[in-house]
C-alpha positions in Angstrom: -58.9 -112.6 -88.4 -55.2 -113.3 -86.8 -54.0 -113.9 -90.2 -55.1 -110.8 -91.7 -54.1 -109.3 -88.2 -50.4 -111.2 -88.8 -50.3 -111.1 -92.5 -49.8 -114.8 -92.7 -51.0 -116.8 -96.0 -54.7 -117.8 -96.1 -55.6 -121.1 -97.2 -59.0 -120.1 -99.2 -60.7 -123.8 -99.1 -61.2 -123.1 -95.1 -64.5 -121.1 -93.9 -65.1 -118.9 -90.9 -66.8 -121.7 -89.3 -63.7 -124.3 -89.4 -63.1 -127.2 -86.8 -59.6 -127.3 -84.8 -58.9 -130.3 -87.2 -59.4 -128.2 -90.4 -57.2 -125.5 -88.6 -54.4 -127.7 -87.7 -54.7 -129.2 -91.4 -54.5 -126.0 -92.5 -51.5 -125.4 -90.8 -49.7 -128.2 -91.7 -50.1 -127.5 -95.7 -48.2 -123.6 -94.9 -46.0 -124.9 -91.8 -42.1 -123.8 -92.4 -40.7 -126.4 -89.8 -40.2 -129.2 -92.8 -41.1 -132.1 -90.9 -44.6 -131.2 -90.6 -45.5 -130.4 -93.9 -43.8 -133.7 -95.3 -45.9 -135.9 -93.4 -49.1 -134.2 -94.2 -47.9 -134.4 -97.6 -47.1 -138.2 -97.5 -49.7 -140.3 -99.2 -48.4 -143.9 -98.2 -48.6 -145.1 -94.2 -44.8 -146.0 -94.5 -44.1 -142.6 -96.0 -45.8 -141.0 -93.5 -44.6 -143.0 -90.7 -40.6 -142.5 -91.6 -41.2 -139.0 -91.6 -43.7 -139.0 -88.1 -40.1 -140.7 -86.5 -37.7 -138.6 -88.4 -39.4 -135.7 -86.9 -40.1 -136.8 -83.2 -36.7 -138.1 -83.5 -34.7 -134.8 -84.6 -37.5 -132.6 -82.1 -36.1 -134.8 -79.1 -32.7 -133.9 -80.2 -33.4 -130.7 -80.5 -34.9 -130.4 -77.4 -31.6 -131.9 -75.3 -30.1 -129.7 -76.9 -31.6 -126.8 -76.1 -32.0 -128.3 -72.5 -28.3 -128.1 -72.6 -27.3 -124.3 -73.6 -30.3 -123.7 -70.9 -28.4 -124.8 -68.3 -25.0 -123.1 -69.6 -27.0 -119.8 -69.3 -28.6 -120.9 -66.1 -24.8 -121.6 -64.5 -24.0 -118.0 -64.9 -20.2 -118.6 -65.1 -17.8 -116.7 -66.2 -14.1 -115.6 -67.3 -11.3 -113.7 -65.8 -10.0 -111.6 -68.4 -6.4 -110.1 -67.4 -5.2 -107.0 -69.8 -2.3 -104.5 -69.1 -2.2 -100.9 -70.5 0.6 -99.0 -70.1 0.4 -95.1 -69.4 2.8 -93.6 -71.1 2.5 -90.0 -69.9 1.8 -90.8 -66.2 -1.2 -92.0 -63.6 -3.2 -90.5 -61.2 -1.3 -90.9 -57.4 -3.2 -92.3 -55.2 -4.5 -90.8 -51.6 -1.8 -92.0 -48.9 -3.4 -92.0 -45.7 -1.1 -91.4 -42.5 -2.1 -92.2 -39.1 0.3 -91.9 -35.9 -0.2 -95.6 -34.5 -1.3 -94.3 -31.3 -4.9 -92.8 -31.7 -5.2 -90.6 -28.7 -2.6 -88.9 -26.2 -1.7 -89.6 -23.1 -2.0 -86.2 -21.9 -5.8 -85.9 -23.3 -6.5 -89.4 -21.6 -5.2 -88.2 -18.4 -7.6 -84.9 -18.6 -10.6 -87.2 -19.1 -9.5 -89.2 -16.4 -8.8 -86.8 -14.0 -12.7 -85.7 -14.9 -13.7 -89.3 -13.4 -11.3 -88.7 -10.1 -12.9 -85.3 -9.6 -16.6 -86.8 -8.7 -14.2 -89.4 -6.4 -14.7 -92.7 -8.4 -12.6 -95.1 -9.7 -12.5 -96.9 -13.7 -12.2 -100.0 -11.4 -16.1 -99.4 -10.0 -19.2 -99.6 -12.7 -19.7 -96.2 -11.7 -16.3 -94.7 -12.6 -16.4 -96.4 -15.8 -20.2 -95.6 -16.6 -18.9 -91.8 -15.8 -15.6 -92.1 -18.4 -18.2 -93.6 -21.0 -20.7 -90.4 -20.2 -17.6 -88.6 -20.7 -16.8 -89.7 -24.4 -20.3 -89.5 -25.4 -20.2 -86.0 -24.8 -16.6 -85.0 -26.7 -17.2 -82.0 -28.9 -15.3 -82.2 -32.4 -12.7 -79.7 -30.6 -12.0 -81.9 -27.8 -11.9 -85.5 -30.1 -9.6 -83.0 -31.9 -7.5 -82.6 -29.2 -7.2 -86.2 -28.0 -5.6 -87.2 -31.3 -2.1 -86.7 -33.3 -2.0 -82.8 -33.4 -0.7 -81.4 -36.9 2.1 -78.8 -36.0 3.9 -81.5 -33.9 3.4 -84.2 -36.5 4.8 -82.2 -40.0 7.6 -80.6 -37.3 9.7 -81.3 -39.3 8.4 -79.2 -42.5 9.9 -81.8 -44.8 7.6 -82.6 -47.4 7.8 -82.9 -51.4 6.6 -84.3 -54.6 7.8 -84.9 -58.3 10.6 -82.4 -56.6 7.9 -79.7 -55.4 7.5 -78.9 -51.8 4.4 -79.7 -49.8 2.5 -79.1 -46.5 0.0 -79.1 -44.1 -3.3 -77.9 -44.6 -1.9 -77.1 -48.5 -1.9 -80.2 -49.4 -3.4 -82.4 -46.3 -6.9 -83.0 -45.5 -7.3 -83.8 -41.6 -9.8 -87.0 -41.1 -11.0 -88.6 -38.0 -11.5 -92.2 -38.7 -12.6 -94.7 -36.3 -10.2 -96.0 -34.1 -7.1 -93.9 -35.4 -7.8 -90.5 -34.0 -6.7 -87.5 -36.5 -5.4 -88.8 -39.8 -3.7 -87.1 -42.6 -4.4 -87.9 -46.0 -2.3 -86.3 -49.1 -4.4 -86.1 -52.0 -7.6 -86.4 -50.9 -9.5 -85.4 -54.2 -7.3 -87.1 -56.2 -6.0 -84.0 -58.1 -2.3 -84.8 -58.4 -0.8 -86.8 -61.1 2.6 -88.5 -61.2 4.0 -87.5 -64.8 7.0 -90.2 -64.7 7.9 -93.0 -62.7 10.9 -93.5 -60.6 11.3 -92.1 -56.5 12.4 -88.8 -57.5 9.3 -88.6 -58.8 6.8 -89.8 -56.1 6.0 -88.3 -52.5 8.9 -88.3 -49.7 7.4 -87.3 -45.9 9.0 -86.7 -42.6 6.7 -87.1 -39.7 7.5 -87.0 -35.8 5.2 -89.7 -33.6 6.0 -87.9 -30.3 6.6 -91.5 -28.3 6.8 -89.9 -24.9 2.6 -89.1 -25.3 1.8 -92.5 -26.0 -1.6 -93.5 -24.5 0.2 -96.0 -21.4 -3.9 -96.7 -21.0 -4.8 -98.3 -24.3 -5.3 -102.3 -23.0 -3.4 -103.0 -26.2 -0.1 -100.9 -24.5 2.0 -104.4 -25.2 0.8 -104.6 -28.8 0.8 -101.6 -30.0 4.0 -100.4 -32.3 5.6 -97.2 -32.3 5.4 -95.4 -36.0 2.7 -94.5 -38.5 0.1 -96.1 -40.2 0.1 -95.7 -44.6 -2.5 -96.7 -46.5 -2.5 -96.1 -49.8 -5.9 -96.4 -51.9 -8.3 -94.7 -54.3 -9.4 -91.2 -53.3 -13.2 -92.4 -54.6 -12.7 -95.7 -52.2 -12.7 -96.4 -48.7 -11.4 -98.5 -46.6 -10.4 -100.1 -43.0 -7.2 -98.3 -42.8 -6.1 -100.1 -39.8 -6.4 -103.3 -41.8 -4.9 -102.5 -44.9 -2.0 -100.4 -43.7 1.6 -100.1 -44.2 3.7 -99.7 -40.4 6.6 -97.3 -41.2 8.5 -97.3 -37.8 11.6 -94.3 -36.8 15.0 -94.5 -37.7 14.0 -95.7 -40.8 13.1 -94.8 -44.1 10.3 -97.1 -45.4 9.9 -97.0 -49.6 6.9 -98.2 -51.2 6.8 -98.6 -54.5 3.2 -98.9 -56.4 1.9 -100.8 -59.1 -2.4 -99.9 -60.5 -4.1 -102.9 -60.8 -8.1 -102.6 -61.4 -10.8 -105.4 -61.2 -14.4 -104.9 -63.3 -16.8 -107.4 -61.8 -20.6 -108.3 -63.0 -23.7 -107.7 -61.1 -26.5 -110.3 -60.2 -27.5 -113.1 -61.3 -23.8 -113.9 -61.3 -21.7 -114.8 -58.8 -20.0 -111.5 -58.1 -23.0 -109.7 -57.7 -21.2 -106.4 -57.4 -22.8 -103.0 -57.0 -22.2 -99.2 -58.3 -22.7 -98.2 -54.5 -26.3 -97.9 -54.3 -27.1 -100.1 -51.1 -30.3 -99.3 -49.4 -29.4 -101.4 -46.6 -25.9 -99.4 -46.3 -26.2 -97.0 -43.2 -22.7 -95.1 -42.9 -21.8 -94.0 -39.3 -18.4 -92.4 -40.7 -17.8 -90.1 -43.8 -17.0 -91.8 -47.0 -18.3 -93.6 -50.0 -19.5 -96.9 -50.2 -17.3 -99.9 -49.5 -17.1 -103.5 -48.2 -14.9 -102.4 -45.3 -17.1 -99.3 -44.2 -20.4 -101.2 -44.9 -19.5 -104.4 -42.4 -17.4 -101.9 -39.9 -21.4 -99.5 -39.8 -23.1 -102.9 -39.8 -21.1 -104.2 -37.2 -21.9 -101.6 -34.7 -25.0 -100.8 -35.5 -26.2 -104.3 -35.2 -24.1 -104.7 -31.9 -25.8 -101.5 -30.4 -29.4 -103.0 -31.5 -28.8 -106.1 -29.4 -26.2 -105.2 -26.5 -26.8 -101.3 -26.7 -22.9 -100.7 -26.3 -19.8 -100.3 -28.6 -16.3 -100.1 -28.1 -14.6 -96.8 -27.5 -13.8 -95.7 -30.8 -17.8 -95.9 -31.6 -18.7 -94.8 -28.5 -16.5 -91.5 -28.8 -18.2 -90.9 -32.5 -21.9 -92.1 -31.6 -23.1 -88.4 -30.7 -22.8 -87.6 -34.1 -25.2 -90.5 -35.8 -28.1 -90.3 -33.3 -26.6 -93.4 -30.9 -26.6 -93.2 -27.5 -24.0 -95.4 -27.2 -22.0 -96.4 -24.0 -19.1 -98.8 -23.6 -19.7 -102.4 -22.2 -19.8 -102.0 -18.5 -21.8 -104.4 -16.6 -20.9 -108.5 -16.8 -24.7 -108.7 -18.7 -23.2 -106.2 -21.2 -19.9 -107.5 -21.5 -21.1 -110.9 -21.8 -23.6 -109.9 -24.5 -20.5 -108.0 -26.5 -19.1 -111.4 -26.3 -21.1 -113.6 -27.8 -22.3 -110.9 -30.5 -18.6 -110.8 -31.4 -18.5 -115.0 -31.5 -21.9 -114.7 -33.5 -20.0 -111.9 -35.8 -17.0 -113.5 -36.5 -18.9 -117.1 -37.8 -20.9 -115.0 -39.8 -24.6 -115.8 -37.9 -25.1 -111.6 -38.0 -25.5 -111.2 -41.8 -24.6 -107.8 -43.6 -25.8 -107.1 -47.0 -22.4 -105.7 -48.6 -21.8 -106.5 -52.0 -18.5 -105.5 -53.4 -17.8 -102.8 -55.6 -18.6 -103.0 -59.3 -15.0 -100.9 -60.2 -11.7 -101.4 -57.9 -8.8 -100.2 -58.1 -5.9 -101.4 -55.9 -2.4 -101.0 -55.8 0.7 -103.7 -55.2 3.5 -103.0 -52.9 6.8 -103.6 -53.1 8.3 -102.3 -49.6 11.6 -101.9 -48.5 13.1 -100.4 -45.2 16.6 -99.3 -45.1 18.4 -96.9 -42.0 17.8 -93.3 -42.3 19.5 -90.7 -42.6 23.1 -91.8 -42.6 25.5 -91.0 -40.5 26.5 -88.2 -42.7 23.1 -86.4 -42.7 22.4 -87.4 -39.1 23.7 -84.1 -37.5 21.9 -81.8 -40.1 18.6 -83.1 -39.0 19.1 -83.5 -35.5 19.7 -79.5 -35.8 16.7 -79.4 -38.2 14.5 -80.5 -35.8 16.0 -79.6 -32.6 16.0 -82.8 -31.3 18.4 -85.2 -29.4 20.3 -88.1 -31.1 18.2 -90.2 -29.0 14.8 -88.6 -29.4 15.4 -88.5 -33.4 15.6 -92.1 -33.5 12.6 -92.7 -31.3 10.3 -90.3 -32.6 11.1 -89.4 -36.5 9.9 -91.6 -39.4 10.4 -91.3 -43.5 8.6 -92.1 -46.1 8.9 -92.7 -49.8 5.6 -93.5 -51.9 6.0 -93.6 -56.0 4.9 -95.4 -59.2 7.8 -97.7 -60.0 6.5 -98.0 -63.6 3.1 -96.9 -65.1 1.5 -100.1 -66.0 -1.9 -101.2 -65.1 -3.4 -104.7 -64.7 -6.8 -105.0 -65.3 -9.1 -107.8 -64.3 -12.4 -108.0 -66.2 -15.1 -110.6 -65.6 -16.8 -111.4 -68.6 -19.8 -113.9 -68.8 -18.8 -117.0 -70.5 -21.8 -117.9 -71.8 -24.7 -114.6 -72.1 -28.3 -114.4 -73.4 -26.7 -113.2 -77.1 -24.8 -116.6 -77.3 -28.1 -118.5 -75.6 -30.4 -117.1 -78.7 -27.6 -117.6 -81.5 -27.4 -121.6 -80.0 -31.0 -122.0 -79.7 -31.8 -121.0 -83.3 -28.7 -123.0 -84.3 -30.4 -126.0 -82.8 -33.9 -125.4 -83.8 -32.9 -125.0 -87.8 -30.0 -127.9 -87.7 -33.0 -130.2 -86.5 -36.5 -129.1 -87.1 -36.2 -126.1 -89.8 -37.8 -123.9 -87.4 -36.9 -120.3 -86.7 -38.7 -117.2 -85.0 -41.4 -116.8 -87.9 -41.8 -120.8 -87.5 -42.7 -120.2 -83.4 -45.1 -117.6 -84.1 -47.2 -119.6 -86.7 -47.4 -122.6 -84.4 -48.5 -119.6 -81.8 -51.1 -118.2 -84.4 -52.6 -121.7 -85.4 -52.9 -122.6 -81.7 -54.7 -119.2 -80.9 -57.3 -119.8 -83.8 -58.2 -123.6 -82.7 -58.8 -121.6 -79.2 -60.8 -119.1 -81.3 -63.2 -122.3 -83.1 -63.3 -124.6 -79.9 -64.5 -120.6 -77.2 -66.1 -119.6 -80.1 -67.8 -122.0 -82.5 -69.7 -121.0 -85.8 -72.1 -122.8 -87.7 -71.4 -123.9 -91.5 -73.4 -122.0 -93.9 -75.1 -124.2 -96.4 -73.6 -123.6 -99.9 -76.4 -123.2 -103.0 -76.9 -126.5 -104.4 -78.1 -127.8 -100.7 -80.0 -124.6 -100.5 -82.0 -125.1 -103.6 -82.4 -129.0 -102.6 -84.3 -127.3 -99.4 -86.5 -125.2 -101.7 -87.7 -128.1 -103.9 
């Protein structure tokens, strides 16, 4: 029945009611893998046992063999292919994030602060600090608004172009709020703008003004914190930990970045990379954006910290309203030694965080220079510009240059070096070099083994032919 089923030759000297050993005989008359029908064919012992060897001998073989391109598939290694394309007729700019270094002013703090005098307690008591964390809780979107960099003071100067085109703000700015860095300012936020040629006349040029004299005098990182802005340049799609990845421009300077694309392709699971398209059920954003490593830790981070200690720092504390937290800063020595050893536990990487990287990057290189600006030439005309003292320029006024210096793109791809395709063109490599056998071969041995299973679960009785019969009669 499984030949006719299979279409595979029948033998007719062999009845329904065959024994496994007929079956297997059968078999061995028909079987494609050479070895096995040469020693059923062999009519001397010696015959027969030089090919019983030859065959054992060349199956082992083939069966290290194979053991071997097994393991080369089971290794899931793999190759770092590096390719460069050049873009003859331009690139995509990237989004250039800009951030005044400090995230929230002095004269917001103070109002805040003077909330906390009002009810007559100190930030030095529990109480007074348990009231300033109430405080931030609370912050509408208008009043975390007003705490940060505020726009019309920041673009005061007006100064703003690209590929020789003016720009401004809102035009041409999208206001964000990330943690940590109060109101950002990213140019080309949906990724719309395309540098046609390289070179810095063709690239962005910015004049921003810091405003040193409302620098938070609060923030416990006063003595480490610089005066300028933070750049971060990256894909529009992407986000990242801008603090982290940033460029400090500082005043009285012009800092020029010049960019070069790179892009990495990586593979996903089993190997090593095990990169994702951004689908992470575990990933829980607490802050607008797309999928990344850095957003993905920074959300796992607090959220994990706020499951065990129940606090955050100020930056997540002045956001939690907004994700369903009831969040307060570390007060008490219980909390603030809990905060502690979370961060210890963090840091050795005991608290784990499922965030694979992405599946498609792309990054840029910077090549950063700083020179003085503007000469002493052009030093009056923006002093009157601005309407600004010499010494208040200097402090307070920064410049920026951004632009592709050439339009070539390095591309990382991570290929397997050894995949399934190669695995099956080995193994059958393998199996005809040493036993003959190919995929027809296999499912022959598969159908003779399912019919001794059909004779030994299912067993008929010979039928008699007609000379025994007649023998009966008589």
């Amino acid at each position: 029945m499984l030949k006719t089923l299979l279409c595979l030759p029948k033998v007719s000297t062999l009845d329904e009611a065959a024994t496994p050993a007929e079956v297997v005989k059968e078999y061995a008359e028909t079987a494609s893998p050479h070895g096995i029908s040469r020693i059923h064919s062999s009519r001397h012992i010696i015959s027969r046992s030089f090919w019983v060897i030859a065959f054992l001998t060349f199956l082992g073989m083939a069966t290290v063999q194979i053991m071997v391109i097994a393991e080369k598939l089971r290794s899931n290694d793999y190759i770092t292919q590096v390719k460069v394309k050049i873009h003859k007729n331009g690139l995509k700019f990237p989004a250039i994030t800009i951030c005044n270094s400090n995230a929230y002013r002095l004269t917001e703090v103070r109002k805040l602060l003077d909330k906390v005098h009002q009810n007559n307690q100190s930030l030095s008591t529990p109480e007074g600090r348990r009231s300033f964390s109430d405080t931030l809780v609370n912050l509408s979107k208008k009043d975390l608004f007003n705490l940060g960099q505020q726009p019309e003071l920041f673009f005061k100067a007006q100064t703003c172009s690209f590929n020789g085109k003016n720009c401004s703000y809102p035009n041409d700015f999208k206001m964000i709020s990330p943690a940590g860095l109060g109101n950002c300012f990213k140019f080309n936020p949906n990724g719309n703008i395309f540098q046609p040629r390289n070179g810095v006349q063709h690239g962005l040029f910015l004049v921003v003004n810091i405003d040193q004299n409302d620098y938070n005098t609060y923030d416990p990182e006063m003595h480490l914190l610089p005066a300028g802005v933070y750049i971060t340049v990256r894909n529009p799609e992407q986000s990242t930990d801008l603090k982290s990845y940033s460029v400090l421009a500082t005043p009285n300077q012009l800092t020029r970045i010049a960019l070069k694309q790179k892009r990495a392709i990586l593979l996903k699971r089993p190997y090593e990379d095990n990169c994702t398209d951004g689908d992470v059920p575990s990933f829980k954003p607490l802050y607008s954006g797309n999928y990344s490593v850095d957003s993905c830790v920074l959300s796992c981070h607090i959220r994990e910290l706020f499951k065990k200690c129940g606090v955050g720092d100020m930056n997540a504390v002045v956001l939690s309203n907004w994700n369903g937290l009831n969040m307060t800063i570390a007060i008490s020595q219980k909390e603030l030694t809990c905060l502690e050893n979370f961060t210890a536990s963090f840091n050795k990487g005991e608290i784990p965080c499922e965030c694979p990287p992405l599946c498609k990057t792309t990054g840029y290189d910077m090549t950063i220079s700083n020179s003085v600006w503007p000469s002493s030439a052009k030093l009056r005309f923006w002093i009157k510009k601005l309407n600004l003292s010499e010494q208040a320029f200097k402090e307070n006024v920064v410049a920026i240059q951004i632009f592709y210096n050439d339009f070539s793109v390095s591309i990382a791809i991570h290929k397997p070096l050894y995949d399934r395709n190669a695995f099956l063109s080995d193994l059958g490599g393998q199996l005809g070099l040493w036993v003959g056998c190919s995929l027809f071969s296999i499912l022959e041995i598969f159908t003779m083994l399912l019919e001794v299973l059909q004779v030994i679960i299912f067993p008929k009785k010979k039928v008699k032919n007609s000379k025994e019969q007649e023998k009966g009669k008589i």
